[in-house]
C-alpha positions in Angstrom: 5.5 -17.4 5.0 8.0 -14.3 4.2 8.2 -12.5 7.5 8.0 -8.9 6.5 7.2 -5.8 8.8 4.1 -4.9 6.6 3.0 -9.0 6.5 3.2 -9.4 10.2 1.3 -5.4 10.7 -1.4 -6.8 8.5 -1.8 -10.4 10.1 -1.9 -8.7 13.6 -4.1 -6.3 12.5 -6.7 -8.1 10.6 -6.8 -10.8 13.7 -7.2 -8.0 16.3 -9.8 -6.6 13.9 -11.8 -9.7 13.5 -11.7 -10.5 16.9 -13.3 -7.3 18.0 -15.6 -7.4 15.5 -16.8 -10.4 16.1 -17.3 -9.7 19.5 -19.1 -6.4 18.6 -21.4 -8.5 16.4 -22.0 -11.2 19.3 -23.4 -7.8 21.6 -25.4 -6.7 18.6 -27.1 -9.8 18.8 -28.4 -8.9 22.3 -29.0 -5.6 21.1 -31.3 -6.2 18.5 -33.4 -9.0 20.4 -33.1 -7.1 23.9 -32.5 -3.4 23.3 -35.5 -0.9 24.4 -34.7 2.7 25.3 -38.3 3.3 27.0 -37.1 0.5 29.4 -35.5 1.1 33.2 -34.2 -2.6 33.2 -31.2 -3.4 34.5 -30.0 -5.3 31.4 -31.3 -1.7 29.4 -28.4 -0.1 31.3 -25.9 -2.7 30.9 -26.4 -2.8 27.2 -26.3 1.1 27.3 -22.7 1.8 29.2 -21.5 -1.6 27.0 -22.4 -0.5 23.8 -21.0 3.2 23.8 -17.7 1.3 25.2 -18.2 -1.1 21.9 -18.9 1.5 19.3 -16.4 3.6 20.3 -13.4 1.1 20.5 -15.0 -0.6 16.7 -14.6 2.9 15.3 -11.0 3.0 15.6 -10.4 -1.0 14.7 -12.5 -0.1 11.7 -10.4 3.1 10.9 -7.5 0.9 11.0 -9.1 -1.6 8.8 -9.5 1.5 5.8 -6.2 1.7 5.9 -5.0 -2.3 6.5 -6.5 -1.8 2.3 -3.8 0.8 1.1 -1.2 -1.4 3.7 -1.8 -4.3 1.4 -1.4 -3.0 -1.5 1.8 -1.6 -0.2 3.2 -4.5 1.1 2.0 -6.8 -2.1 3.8 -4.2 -4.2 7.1 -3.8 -2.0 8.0 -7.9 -2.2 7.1 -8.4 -5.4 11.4 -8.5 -6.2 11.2 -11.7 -3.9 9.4 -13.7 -6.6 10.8 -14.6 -10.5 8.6 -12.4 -12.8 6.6 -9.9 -10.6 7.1 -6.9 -11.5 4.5 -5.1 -8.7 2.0 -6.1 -7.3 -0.1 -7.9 -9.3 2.4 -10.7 -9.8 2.9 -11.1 -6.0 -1.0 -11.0 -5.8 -0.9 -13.9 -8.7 1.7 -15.9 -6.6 -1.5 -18.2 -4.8 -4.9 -18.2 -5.4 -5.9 -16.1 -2.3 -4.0 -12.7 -3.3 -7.0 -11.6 -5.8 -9.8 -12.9 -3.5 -7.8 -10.9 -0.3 -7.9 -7.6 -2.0 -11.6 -7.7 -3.2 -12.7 -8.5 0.4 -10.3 -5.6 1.6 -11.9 -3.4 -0.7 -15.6 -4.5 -0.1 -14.7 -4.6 3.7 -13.4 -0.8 3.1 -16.4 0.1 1.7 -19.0 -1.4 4.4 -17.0 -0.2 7.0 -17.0 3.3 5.5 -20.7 2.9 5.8 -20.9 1.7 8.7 -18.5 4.8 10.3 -21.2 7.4 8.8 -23.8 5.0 10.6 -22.4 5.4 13.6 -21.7 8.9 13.5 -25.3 9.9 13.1 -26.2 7.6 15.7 -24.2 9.4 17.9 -25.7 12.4 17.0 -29.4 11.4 18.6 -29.5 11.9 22.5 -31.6 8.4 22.4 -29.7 6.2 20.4 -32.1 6.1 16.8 -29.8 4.1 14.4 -28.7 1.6 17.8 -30.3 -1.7 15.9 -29.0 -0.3 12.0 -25.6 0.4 12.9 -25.4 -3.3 14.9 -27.3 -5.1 12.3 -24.8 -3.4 9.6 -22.1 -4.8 11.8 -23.6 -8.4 11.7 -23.4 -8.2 7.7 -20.0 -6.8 7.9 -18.5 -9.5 10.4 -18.6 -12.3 8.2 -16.6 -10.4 5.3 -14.1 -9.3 7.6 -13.5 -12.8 9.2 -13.3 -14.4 5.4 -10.4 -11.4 4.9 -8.8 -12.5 7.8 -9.0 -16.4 7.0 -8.0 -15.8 3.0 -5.4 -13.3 4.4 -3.6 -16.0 6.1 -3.9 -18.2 3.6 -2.2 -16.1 1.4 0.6 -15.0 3.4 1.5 -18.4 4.5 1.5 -19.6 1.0 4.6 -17.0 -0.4 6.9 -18.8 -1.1 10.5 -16.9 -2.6 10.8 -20.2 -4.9 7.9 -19.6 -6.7 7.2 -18.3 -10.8 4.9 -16.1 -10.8 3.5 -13.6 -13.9 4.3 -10.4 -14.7 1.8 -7.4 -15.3 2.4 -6.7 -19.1 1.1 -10.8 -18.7 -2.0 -10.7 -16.9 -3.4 -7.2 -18.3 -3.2 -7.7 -22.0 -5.7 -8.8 -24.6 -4.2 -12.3 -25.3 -5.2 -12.7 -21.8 -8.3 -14.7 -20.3 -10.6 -13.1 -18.0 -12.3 -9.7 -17.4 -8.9 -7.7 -17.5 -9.3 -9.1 -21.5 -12.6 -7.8 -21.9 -11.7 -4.1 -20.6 -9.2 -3.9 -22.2 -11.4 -4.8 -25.4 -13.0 -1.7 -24.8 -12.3 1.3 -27.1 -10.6 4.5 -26.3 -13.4 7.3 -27.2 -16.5 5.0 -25.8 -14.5 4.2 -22.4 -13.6 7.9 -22.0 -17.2 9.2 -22.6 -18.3 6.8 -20.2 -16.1 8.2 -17.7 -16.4 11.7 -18.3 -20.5 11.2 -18.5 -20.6 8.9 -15.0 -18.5 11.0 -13.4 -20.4 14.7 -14.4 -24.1 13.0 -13.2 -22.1 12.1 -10.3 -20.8 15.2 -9.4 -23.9 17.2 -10.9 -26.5 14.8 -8.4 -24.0 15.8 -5.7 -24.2 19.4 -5.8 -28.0 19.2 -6.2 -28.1 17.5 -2.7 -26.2 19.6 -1.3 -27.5 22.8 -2.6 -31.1 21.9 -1.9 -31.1 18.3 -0.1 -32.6 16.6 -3.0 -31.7 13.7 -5.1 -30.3 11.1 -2.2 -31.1 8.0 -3.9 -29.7 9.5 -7.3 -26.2 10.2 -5.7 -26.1 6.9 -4.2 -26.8 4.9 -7.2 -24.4 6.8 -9.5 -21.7 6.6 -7.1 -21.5 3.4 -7.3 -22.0 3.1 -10.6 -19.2 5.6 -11.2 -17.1 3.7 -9.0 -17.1 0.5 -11.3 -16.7 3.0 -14.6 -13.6 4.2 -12.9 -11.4 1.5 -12.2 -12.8 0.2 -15.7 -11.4 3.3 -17.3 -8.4 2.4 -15.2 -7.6 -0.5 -16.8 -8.6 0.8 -20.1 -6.8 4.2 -20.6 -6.3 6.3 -17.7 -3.2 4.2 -16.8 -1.8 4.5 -20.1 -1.3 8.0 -19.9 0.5 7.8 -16.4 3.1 4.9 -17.8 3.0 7.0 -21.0 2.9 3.3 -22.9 0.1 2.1 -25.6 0.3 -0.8 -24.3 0.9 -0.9 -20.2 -2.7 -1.4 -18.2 -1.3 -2.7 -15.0 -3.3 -0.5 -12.2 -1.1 -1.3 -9.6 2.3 -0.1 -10.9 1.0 3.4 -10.7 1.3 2.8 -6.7 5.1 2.5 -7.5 8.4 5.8 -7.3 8.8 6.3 -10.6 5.0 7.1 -10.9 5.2 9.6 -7.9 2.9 7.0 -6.3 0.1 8.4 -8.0 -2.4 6.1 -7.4 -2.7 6.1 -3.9 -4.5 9.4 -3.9 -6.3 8.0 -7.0 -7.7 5.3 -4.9 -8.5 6.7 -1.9 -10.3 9.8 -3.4 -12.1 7.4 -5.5 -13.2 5.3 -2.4 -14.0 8.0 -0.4 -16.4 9.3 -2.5 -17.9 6.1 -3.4 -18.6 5.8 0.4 -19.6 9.4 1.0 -22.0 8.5 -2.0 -23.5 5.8 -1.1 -23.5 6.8 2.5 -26.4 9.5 1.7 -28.6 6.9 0.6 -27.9 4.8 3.7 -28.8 7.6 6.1 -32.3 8.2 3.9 -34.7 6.0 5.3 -33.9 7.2 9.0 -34.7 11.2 8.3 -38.4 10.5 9.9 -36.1 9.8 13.6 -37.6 12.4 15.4 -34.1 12.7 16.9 -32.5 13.1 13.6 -35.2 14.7 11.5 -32.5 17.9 11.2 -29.7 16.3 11.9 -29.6 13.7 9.0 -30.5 16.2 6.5 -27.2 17.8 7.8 -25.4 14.9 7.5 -26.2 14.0 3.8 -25.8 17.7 2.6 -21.8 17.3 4.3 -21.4 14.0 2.9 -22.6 15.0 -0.7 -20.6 18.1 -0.8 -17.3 15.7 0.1 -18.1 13.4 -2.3 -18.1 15.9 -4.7 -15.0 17.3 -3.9 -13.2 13.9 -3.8 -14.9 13.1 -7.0 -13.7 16.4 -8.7 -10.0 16.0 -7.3 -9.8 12.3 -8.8 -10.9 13.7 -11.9 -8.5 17.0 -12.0 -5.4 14.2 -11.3 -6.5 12.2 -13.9 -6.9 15.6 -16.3 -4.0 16.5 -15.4 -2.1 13.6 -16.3 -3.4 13.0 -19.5 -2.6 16.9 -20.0 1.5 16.4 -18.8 1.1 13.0 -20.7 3.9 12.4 -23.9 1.3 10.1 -24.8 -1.2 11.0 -27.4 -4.1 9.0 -28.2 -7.2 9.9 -30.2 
């Protein structure tokens, strides 16, 4: 194992994080066979004083674990001169088996835990706790991805080694390569930026719509997600391009790097904030009927569409923009 300030930030953070939220999942298991508001019990107002205690001390381990994503990335990119042939962080992530794995179940743990934060803060929002068994059963789904994270996590750290060959980018994300990266890549310019340009104008249209009038939740959602996977498609495909300002240079990670202006972190959180901001409308939908909520929800979606938007419409003018300033010209 390399001991590294950002390695040994993430390894305490991600056990701290699994810990509570295992822990948080072990109450919500008493919550959703015990809980019942109507009820004077003793155990009722146990479970009452314990879980505001819970929730509140999960959102900020949560919080942290958003940005435990970005801190990977960061720390993946800023070793990658340790190993023979990385050039950023893909060929530190390509030094084991686990790197790839760790960074899909960061980003899927991002995204549930994004959920689960807009969960909770409608919950909170009730005066008799209406989303109590949601937000805990959400947090029994979520438990299990963010112990794998923490297992595969430590399984990749501990297997760096400073001896080891690893592949470059211009490697790994070209089309003599194997693999998905092959088949994006595959794709042609014109068809890959319509597809962008069209998910991303439904997404933005369906978002406006909800929040002008409150209509079209299920719509946001789905195209939010869809637009999600068209962008980091389009990533790969061309967008990247245009920031190396090289036909041939599809690595999505070196845009993270100086000489880029470390573009793409902004890239990547705008993008996944307004994936969960999407998606979080359709998650808060089939709760409007809470009697508790029946305004408050409505409220809640209209705010989240409106930031989606906006996060949407910024990735998209950084993206403009850079294929404006770009030297690169393709048709």
């Amino acid at each position: 194992m390399i001991l590294n300030p950002g390695i040994l930030a993430l390894f305490i953070t991600s056990l701290l994080i699994s810990l509570m939220t295992i822990y948080a999942a072990c109450h919500g298991i008493q919550i959703l066979r015990r809980w019942d508001i109507a009820s004077g019990s003793e155990l009722q107002l146990i479970l009452e004083r314990r879980t505001y205690l819970i929730s509140t001390i999960v959102t900020y381990f949560l919080a942290f674990q958003l940005v435990s994503l970005f801190l990977f990335i960061q720390t993946a990119d800023s070793i990658c001169h340790l190993f023979v042939g990385a050039m950023c962080a893909v060929g530190t992530l390509t030094v084991n088996s686990f790197g790839y794995p760790t960074l899909l179940l960061k980003v899927l743990t991002f995204i549930i835990a994004g959920l689960w934060l807009i969960l909770n803060y409608a919950d909170n929002r009730g005066y008799d706790y209406p989303l109590i068994r949601a937000k805990y059963l959400l947090l029994l789904i979520l438990a299990p991805f963010v112990l794998a994270e923490t297992v595969v996590q430590c399984f990749y750290f501990f297997g760096l080694t400073p001896d080891i060959i690893t592949s470059c980018c211009g490697t790994l994300y070209s089309q003599s390569a194997r693999g998905i990266a092959s088949e994006i890549l595959a794709l042609p310019v014109i068809p890959a930026k319509i597809l962008f340009s069209v998910s991303m104008l439904a997404t933005c249209a369906a978002g406006m719509r909800l929040f002008l009038n409150g209509k079209g939740v299920y719509r946001l959602a789905a195209l939010s997600g869809i637009t999600f996977v068209v962008s980091i498609i389009s990533m790969i495909s061309f967008i990247s391009l245009y920031i190396y300002e090289m036909p041939s240079h599809h690595c999505p990670f070196c845009i993270v790097q100086k000489e880029y202006g470390y573009v793409g972190y902004p890239l990547y959180l705008l993008l996944l904030s307004g994936t969960v901001l999407g998606l979080g409308v359709g998650l808060l939908q089939p709760f409007r009927n809470k009697k508790s909520l029946e305004h408050i929800i409505p409220a809640i979606q209209q705010k989240c569409a409106g930031a989606a938007v906006v996060a949407f419409v910024l990735f998209t003018s950084i993206v403009s923009w850079q294929i404006l300033v770009s030297s690169l010209k393709m048709l």
